[in-house]
C-alpha positions in Angstrom: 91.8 116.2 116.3 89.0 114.2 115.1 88.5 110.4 115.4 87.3 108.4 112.7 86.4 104.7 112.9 85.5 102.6 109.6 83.9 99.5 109.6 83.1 96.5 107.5 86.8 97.1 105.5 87.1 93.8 103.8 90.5 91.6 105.2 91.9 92.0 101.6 91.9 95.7 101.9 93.3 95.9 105.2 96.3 93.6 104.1 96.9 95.8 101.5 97.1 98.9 103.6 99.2 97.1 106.1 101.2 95.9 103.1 101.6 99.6 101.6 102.6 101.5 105.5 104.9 98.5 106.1 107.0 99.9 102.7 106.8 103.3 103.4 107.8 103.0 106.7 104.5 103.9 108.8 102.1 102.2 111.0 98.8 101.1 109.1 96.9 104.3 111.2 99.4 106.7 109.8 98.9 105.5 106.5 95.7 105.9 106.4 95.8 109.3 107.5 98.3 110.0 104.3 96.1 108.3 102.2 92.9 110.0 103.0 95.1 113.6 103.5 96.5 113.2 99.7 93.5 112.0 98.5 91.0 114.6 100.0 93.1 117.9 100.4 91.6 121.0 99.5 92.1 122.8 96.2 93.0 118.9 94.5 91.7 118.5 91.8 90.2 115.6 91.1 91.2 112.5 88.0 87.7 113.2 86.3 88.4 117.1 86.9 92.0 116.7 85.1 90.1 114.7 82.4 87.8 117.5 81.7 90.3 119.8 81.3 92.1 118.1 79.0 89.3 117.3 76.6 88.6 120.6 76.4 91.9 121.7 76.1 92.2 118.8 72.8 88.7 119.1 71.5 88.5 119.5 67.5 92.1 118.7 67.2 92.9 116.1 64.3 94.6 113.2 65.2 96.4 111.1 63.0 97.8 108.0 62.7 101.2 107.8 64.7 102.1 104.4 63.1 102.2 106.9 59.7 104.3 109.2 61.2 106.6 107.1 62.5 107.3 104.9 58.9 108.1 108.9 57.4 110.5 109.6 59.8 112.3 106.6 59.6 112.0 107.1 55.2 113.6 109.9 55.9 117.0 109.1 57.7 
């Protein structure tokens, strides 16, 4: 298995990774690892992927105001 070595991480972000494998139980290396495995598995999609998707999915649909629809189904109980 590969080795990878980062430098230059600022303190802040190191804390915060300590921080986060102290709560889930792992060593700061191990979360890491998770970290970049979750983040950079193949076939993920990306956020901005998703995001794409979904416009797509909702372009030309009319929205309306949900503050309106809410006061008519209260009217009507």
């Amino acid at each position: 298995m590969a080795q990878l070595l980062v430098r230059g991480v600022p303190q802040d972000v190191v804390d915060a990774l300590k921080r986060r494998a102290a709560a889930r139980g792992r060593s700061a290396e191990a979360e890491h690892r998770a970290i970049l495995e979750e983040t950079l598995k193949p076939g993920r999609e990306s956020f901005w992927e998703r995001a794409a998707v979904l416009r797509a999915e909702t372009r030309g649909r009319k929205l309306t105001n949900s503050t309106e629809l809410i006061r008519q189904d209260r009217d009507e109980r």
